[in-house]
VOLUMNU-639220 format. One line per 2 residues: number of its first residue (from 1); their letters; for each residue y, z, x of C-alpha. Coordinates in nm, 3 decimals. Each point is the difference from the previous one (the first is absolute). Layout:
<rs>
NUM = A = Y Z X ~ ...
</rs>
This chain:
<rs>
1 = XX = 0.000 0.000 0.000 ~ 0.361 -0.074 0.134
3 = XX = 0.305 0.046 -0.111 ~ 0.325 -0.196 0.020
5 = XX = 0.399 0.044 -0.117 ~ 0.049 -0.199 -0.311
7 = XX = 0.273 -0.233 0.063 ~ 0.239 0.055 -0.272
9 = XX = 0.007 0.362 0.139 ~ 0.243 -0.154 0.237
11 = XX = 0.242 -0.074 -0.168 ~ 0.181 0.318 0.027
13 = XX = -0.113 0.174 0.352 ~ 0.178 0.253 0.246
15 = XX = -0.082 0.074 0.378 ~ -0.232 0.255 0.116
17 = XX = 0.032 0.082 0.390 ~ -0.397 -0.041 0.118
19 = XX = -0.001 0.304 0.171 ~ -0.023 0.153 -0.339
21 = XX = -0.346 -0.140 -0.034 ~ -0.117 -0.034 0.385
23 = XX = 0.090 0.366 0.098 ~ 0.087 0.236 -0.319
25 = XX = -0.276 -0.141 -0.253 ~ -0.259 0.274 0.115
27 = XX = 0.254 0.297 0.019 ~ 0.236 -0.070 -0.290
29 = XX = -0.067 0.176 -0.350 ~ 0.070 -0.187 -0.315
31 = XX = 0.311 0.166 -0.112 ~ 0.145 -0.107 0.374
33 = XX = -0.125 -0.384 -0.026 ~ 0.158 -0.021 -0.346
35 = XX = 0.365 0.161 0.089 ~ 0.011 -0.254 0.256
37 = XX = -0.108 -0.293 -0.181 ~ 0.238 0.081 -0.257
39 = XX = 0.295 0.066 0.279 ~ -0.086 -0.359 0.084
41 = XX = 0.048 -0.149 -0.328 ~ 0.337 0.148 -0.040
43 = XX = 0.140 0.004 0.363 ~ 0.289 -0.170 -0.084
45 = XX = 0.063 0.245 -0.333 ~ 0.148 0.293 -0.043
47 = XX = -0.210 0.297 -0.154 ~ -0.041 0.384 0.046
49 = XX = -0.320 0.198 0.066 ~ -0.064 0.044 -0.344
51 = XX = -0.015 -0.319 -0.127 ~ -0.243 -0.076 0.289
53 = XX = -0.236 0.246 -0.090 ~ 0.017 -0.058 -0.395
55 = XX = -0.114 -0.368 0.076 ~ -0.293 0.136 0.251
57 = XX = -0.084 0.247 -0.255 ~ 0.035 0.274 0.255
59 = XX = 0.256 0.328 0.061 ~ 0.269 -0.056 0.195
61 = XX = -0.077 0.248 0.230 ~ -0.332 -0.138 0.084
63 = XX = 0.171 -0.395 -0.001 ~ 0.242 0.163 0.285
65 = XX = -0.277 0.141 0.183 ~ -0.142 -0.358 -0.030
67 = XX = 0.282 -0.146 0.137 ~ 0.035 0.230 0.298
69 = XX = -0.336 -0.098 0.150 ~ 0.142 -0.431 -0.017
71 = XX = 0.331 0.163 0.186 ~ -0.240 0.159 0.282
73 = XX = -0.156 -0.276 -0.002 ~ 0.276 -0.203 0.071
75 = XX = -0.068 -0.243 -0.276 ~ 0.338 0.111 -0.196
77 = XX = 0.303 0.206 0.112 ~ 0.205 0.247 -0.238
79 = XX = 0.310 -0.212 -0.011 ~ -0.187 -0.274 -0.200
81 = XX = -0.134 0.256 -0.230 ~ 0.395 0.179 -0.060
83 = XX = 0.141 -0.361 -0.125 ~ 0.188 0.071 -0.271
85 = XX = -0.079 0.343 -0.069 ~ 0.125 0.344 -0.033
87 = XX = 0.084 0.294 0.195 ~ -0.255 0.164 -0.145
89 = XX = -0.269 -0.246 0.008 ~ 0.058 -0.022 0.372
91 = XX = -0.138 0.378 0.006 ~ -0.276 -0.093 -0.203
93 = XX = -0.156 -0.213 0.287 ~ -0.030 0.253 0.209
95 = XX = -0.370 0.069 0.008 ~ -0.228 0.261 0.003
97 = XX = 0.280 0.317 0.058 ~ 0.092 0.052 -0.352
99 = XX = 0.399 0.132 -0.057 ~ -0.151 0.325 -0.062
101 = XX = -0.154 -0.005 0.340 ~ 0.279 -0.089 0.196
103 = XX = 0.213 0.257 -0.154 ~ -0.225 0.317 0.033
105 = XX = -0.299 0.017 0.233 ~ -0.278 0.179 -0.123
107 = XX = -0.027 0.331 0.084 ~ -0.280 0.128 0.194
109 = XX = -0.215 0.202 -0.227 ~ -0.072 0.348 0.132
111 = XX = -0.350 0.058 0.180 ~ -0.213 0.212 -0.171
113 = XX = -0.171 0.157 0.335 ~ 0.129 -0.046 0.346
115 = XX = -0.186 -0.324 0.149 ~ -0.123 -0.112 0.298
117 = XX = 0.161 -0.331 0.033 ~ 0.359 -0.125 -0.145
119 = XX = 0.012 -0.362 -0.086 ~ 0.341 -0.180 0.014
121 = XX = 0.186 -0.129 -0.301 ~ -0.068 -0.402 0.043
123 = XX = 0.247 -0.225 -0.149 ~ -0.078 -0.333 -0.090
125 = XX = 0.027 -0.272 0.143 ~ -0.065 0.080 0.372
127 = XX = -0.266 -0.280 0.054 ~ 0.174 -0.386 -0.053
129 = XX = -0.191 -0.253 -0.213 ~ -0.128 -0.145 0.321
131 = XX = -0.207 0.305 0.069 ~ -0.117 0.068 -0.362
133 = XX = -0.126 -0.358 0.070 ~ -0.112 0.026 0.287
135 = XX = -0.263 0.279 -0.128 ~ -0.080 -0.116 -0.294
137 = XX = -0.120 -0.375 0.151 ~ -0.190 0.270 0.282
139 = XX = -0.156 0.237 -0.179 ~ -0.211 -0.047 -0.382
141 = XX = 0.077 0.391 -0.053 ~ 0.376 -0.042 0.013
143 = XX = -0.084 -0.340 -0.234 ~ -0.200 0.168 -0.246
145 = XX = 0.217 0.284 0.008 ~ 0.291 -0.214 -0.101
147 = XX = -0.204 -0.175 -0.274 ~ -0.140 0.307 -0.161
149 = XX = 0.340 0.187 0.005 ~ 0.134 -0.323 -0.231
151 = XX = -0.324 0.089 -0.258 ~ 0.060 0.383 -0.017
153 = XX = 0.387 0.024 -0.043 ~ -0.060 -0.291 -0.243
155 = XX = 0.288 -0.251 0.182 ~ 0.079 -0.205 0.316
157 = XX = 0.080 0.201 0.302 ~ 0.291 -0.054 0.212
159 = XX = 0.064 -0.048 0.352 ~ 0.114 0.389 -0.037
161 = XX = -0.298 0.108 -0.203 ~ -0.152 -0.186 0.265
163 = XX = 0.157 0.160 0.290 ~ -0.048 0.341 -0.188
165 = XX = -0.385 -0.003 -0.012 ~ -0.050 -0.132 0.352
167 = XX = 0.248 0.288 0.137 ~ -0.244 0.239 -0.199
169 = XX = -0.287 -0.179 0.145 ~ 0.113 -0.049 0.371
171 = XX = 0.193 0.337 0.038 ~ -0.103 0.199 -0.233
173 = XX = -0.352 -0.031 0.106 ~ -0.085 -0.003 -0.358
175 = XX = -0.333 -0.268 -0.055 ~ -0.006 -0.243 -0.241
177 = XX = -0.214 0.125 -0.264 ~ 0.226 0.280 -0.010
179 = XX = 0.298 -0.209 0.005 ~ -0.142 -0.137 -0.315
181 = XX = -0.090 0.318 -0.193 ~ 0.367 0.087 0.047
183 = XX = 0.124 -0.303 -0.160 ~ -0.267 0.035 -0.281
185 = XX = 0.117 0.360 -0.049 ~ 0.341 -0.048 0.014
187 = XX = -0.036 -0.317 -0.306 ~ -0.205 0.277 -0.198
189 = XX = 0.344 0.242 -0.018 ~ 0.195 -0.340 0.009
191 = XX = 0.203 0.113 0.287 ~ -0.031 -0.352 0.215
193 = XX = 0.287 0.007 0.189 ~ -0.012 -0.036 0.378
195 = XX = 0.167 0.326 0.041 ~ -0.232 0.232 -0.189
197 = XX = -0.275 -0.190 0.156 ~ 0.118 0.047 0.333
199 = XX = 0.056 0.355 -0.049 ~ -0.401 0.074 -0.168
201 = XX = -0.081 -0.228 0.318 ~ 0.147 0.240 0.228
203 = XX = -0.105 0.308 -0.120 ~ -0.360 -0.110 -0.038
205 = XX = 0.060 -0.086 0.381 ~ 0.176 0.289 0.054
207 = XX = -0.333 0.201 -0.118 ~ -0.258 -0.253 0.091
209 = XX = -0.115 -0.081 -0.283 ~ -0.156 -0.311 0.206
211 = XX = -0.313 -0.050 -0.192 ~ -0.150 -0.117 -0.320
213 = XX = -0.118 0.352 -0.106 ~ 0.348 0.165 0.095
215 = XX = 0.175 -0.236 -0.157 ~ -0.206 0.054 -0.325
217 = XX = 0.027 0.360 0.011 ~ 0.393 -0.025 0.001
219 = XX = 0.017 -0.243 -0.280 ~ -0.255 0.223 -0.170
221 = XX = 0.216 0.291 0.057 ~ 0.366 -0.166 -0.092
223 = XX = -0.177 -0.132 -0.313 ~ -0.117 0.348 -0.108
225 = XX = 0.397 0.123 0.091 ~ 0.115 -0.304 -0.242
227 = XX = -0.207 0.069 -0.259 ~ 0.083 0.402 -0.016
229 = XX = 0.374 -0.113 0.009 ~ -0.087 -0.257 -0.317
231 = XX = -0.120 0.352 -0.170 ~ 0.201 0.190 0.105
233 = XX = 0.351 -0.159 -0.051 ~ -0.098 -0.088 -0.353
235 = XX = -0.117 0.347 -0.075 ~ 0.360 0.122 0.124
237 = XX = 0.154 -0.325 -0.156 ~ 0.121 -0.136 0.359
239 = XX = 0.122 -0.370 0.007 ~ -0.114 -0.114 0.349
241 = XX = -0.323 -0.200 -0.011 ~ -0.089 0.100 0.336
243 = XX = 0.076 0.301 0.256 ~ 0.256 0.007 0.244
245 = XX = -0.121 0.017 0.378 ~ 0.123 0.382 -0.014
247 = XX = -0.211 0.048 -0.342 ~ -0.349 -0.182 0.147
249 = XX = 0.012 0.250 0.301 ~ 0.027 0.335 -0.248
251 = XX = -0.244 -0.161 -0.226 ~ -0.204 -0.054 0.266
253 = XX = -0.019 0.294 0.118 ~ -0.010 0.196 -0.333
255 = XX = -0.329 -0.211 -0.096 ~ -0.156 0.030 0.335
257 = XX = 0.060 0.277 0.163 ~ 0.045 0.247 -0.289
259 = XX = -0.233 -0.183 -0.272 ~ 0.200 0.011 -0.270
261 = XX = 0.005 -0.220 -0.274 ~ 0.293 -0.186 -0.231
263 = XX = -0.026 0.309 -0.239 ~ 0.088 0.299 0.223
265 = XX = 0.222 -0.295 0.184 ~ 0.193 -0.057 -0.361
267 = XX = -0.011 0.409 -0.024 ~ 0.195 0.020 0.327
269 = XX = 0.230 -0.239 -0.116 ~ 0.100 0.188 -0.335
271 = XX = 0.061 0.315 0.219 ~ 0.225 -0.206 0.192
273 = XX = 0.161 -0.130 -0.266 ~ 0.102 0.356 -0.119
275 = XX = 0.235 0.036 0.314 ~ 0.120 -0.363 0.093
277 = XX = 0.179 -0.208 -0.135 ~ -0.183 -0.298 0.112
279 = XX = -0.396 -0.118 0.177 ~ 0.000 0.233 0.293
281 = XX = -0.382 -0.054 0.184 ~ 0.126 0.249 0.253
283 = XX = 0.025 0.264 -0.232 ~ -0.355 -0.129 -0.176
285 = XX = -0.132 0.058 0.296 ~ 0.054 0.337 0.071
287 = XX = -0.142 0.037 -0.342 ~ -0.312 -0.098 0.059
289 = XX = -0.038 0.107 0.393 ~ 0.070 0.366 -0.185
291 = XX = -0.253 -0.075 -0.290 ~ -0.218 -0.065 0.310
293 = XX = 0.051 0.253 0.185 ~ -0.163 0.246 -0.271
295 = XX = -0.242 -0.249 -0.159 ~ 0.143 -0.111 -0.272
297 = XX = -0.154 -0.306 -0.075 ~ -0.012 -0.109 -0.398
299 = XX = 0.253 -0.011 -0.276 ~ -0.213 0.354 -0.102
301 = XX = 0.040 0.152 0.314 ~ 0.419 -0.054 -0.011
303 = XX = -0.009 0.043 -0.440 ~ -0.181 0.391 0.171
305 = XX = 0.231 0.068 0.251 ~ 0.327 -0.076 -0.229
307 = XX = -0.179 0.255 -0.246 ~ -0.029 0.270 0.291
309 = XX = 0.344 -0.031 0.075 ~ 0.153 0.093 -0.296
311 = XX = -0.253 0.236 -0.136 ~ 0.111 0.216 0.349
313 = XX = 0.345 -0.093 -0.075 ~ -0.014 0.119 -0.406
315 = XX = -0.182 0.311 0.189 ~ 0.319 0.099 0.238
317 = XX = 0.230 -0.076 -0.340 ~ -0.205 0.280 -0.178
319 = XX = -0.024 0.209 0.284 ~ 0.384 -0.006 0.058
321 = XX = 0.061 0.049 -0.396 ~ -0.246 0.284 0.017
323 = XX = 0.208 0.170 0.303 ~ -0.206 -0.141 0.304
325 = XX = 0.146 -0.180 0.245 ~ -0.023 -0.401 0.058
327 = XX = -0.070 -0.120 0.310 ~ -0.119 -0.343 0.149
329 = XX = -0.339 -0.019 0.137 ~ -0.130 -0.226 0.246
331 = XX = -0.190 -0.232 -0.251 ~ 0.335 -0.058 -0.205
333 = XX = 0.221 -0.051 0.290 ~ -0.240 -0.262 0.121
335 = XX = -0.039 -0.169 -0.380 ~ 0.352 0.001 -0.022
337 = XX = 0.057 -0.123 0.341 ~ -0.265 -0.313 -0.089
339 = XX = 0.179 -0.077 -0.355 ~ 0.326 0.104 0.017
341 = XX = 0.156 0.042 0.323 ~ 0.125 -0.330 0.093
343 = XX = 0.262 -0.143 -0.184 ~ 0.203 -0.313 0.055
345 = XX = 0.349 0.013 -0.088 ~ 0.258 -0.281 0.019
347 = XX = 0.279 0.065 0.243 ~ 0.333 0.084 -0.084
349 = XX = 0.244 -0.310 0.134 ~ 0.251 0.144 0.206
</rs>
């Protein structure tokens, strides 16, 4: 069977350079090949971003990501691509570093127990298109890599998505099965941007969590955190969807190391709420680390313990009517101290 270009085809035609197809068939995605062949029909028009990626059916911020990897590639240059439009749409084309990016970095989230090695904060792109290349024609990992990256996050990959996963890869240390279990986590919570991946990437390096079975025990584990915070912020009629980075660490260790579950968790949090004015885990926490402490482990056990309280506090009341004198024991001052001792006030604007 062979196939051939019908003539009357060419009656309307446009160039394509042949580099296109003799060097950049292989490596480009479809999103990529179809902003450029688009940018080639309408060279000589004026558009903006989003008109581009209506008529490619894709976002605009994965049609700029397209573009970028024909500008390291030297097939197109920025000034082409700003003909005729706006101020703003000249920010849009900058790829990969979203505005909120470049104006904060990400903080560094604080380490939950002192570690033996400190990764640096890599910011894309350090490697040029040329190397990206360059390993991905060398080695079928860094290929495949590439490849399944584009079927987990569910679109084309960049040249800084690109430059993202072989950073995690080549300086991370992290392998590629790994790599990919990242990526496939990351789709689940649908948090695929390259920062938050970067960031799982190097804290998973950061602990070596370098294998299959490590890997799966952390997913295992923020799963379980996710699905407690589900629970638990409906119980207490939360609006996030998902835990903050601050919220997954006392969850974490609330589930883990002191084995309790969303119940006494939800419990804490209506103590809490007695004395703040708004979610304090801090405060939850020394809720339950007390509850702990002196084994009190179901909703029974805390439903008890309320009841002791103020049976010995309706005790001192009748012993002070009856002439006796009140005074605080031990087991009081340390109930009160666990429910009622911290309170957060606003402060007073001077």
């Amino acid at each position: 069977m062979s196939y051939r270009v019908e003539p009357s085809a060419w009656a309307a035609a446009f160039a394509v350079p042949s580099q296109v197809v003799d060097k950049h068939l292989r490596m480009a995605g479809a999103t990529q090949l179809k902003a450029l062949l688009w940018l080639l029909r309408h060279a000589s028009e004026e558009f903006t971003i989003e008109e581009m990626a209506k008529a490619i059916g894709q976002q605009p911020a994965d049609t700029v990501d397209a573009l970028q990897y024909w500008v390291e590639c030297k097939i197109i240059s920025k000034n082409n691509l700003k003909a005729g439009q706006s101020a703003k749409a000249e920010e849009d084309l900058e790829p990969a570093k979203s505005k909120k990016e470049k104006q904060a970095k990400p903080k560094e989230t604080k380490k939950e127990v002192t570690k033996e090695k400190i990764l640096p904060e890599l910011t894309p792109p350090p490697p040029t298109y040329e190397q990206i290349a360059a390993r991905a024609k060398e080695s079928e990992e860094i290929r495949f890599l590439f490849n399944e990256a584009q079927q987990k996050l569910g679109r084309t990959i960049g040249f800084d998505a690109q430059s993202t996963l072989l950073m995690m890869h080549d300086q991370y240390g992290l392998p590629v099965e790994v790599i990919l279990m990242i990526l496939e986590y990351a789709a689940s919570v649908n948090k695929r941007s390259h920062s938050y991946i970067l960031s799982v990437g190097r804290n998973w390096a950061e602990n070596e969590i370098d294998t299959i079975e490590k890997a799966d025990e952390r997913i295992t584990q923020l799963q379980t955190v996710n699905s407690v915070w589900k629970s638990f912020s409906a119980m207490a009629g939360l609006p996030n969807p998902r835990p903050t980075a601050s919220q997954s660490r006392h969850l974490k260790v609330w589930i883990e190391e002191l084995k309790f579950n969303v119940e006494m968790i939800y419990l804490a949090y209506e103590q809490m709420a007695n004395h703040c004015q708004r979610l304090s885990m801090p405060y939850m926490d020394k809720v339950l680390r007390s509850w702990h402490s002196k084994g009190i482990k179901t909703p029974t056990d805390v439903e008890n313990a309320n009841e002791e309280f103020m049976n010995k506090k309706r005790n001192r009341r009748k012993a002070a009517d009856t002439g006796g004198q009140a005074s605080y024991g031990l087991d009081e001052f340390n109930h009160s101290s666990d429910h009622e001792k911290i309170v957060y006030e606003k402060r007073k604007k001077t």
